[in-house]
N, C-alpha and C positions, 0 to 999 in steps of 0.2 A: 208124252212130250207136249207141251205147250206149244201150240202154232204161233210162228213167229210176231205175225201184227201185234196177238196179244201180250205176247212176252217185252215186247217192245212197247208198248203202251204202258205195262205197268211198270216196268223198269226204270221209265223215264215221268213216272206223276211220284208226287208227295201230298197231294192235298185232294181232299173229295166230299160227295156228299153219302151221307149215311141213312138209311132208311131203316125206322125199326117200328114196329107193333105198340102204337099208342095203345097205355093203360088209361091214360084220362081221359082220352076219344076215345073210346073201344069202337074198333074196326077201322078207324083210321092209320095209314100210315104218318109216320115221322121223320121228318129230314133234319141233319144235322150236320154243319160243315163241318168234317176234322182232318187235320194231319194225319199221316202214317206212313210210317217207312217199312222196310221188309226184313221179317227174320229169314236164319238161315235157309227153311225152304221154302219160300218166294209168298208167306203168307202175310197180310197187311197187319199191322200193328198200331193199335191206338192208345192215346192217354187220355180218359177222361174220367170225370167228377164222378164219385158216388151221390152225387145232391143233382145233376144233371137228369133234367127227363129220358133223356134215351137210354143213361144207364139203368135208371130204373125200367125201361121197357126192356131191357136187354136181360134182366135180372130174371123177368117176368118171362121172356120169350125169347130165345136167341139166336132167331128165325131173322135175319137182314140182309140188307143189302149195300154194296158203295158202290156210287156212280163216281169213275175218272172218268176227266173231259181231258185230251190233248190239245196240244197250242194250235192258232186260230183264229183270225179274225170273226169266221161267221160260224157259230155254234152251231149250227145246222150243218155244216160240211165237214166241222172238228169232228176229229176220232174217239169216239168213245168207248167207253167197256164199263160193263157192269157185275162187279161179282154177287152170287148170291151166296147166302154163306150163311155159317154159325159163328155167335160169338163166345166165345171161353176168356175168363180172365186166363191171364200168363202165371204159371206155376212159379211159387217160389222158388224152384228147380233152375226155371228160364231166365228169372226176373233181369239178374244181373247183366248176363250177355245182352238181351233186348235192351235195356236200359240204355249202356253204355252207347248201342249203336243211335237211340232214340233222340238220345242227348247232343249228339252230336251235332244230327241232322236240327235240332229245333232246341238249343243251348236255352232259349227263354223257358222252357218248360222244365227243368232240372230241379226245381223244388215244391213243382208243385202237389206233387202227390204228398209230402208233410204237412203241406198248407193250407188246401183243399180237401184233403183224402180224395186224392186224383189213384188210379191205376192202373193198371197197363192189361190189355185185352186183346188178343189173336182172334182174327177174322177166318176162318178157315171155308178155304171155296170149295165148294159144291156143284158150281155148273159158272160157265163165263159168259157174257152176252156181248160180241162184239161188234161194233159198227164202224167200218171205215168211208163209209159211201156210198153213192150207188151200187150196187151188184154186191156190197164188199159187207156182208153181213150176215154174221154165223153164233151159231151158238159153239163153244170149246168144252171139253171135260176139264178138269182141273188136274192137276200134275205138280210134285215137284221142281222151284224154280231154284237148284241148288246155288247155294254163293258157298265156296269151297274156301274163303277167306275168313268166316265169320265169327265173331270174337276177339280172341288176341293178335291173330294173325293181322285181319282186317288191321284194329286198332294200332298195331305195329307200325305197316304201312303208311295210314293215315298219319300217323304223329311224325314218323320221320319226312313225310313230306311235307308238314306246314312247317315245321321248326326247318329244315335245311333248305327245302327250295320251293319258298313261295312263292320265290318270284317269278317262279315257271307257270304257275299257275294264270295271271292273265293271257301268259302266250295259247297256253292249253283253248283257252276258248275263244282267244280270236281266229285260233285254226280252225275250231268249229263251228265258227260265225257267230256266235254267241256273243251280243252287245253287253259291252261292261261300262257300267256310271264311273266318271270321273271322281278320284278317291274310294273306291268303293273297298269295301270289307269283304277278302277270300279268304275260303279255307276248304281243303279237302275235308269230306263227312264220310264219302263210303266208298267200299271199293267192291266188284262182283268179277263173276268170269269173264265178264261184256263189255264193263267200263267201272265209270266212276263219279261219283258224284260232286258237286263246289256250290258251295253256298256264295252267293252274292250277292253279300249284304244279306238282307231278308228274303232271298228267293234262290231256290234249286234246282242246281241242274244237272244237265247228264250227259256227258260224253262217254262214246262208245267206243272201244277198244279197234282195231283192223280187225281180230278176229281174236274168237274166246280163249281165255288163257287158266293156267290149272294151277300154279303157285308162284309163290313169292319171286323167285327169280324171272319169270316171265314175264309179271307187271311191272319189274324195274327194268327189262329188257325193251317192252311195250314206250313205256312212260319216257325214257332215254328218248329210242328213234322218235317217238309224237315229238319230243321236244327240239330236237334237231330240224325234224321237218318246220318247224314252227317258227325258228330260227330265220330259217333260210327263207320262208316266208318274209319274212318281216324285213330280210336284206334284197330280199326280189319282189317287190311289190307288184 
């Protein structure tokens, strides 16, 4: 089982830096900012160019790393985690399910693997490196981060809640203090045993559940009471 800081650190990032084994430096690393969201067991997921240098380092050695940074004013005190990892493209097997969920989270990236010959690569962790602070700083085994939604069910969920009650969605993150721009663009993207994801415009976020849920019926049971509480919020200031 994943210790919590770090289950909680990546649950809540979508974007990172990538480190891989420069072929053009030989013996240099290489950093690369990318996106990634989580398949179903809690493994990071990338879309990138077969013309990009890291995939060609990747091709070469699939020996990496990503560093999440959590939110923070001062990067020196933000929480961070590092996976060290292998990378493997995604099986034609996989493609679809990842896809679907990839797309959601980052809609501008949806053609580009036709375009580009962009595609999709699982990060599989090997050891975690986590830092929350002084004293708070450990290495983790890797594990298992199951999303028991993933797929069609997830996708279910998600669709029936941006088409029927969007409009619950800005209450959703003023419950959880979570600043929303004036006119801004929501949408639920993903849903796990923990919480749930809304995009904001162009940025991700993650609300956490009261406590982990196992099906369908319990995230509509969940999503209900949050939304009442949210309610009543907003009449009791």
């Amino acid at each position: 089982m994943v210790d919590i800081e770090t289950r909680r650190l990546l649950l809540n990032s979508y974007q990172g830096v990538i480190s891989t084994h420069s072929q053009y430096m030989a013996g240099y690393p290489f950093g690369s900012v990318v996106p990634f969201c989580l398949d179903g067991d809690g493994h990071a997921i990338i879309l990138i160019s077969d013309l990009a240098q890291h995939t060609k380092n990747l091709k070469a050695d699939d020996h990496c790393s990503l560093l999440v940074l959590g939110e923070g004013d001062d990067v020196q005190t933000a929480a961070r985690l590092t996976l060290m990892a292998n990378a493997q493209p995604v099986s034609s097997d996989d493609v679809d399910a990842v896809a679907q969920r990839y797309y959601r989270y980052f809609p501008q990236s949806r053609d580009f693997h036709r375009v580009h010959d962009f595609s999709f690569w699982r990060l599989t962790a090997v050891k975690y490196r986590y830092i929350g602070g002084f004293g708070r700083i450990h290495w983790a085994e890797p594990s298992v981060i199951s999303n028991p939604f993933f797929g069609d069910a997830e996708a279910d969920m998600v669709n029936h809640m941006n088409e029927d009650h969007a409009n619950a969605l800005p209450l959703y993150c003023q419950q959880a203090q979570i600043h929303v721009p004036e006119n801004a663009v929501l949408s639920m993207v993903g849903i796990d045993s923990e919480g749930f994801h809304l995009r904001v415009n162009d940025k991700v976020v993650y609300i956490a559940f009261p406590q982990p849920l196992n099906s369908p019926l319990q995230v509509r049971e969940a999503l209900v009471a949050m939304l009442k509480t949210a309610r009543a919020g907003v009449k009791n200031p």
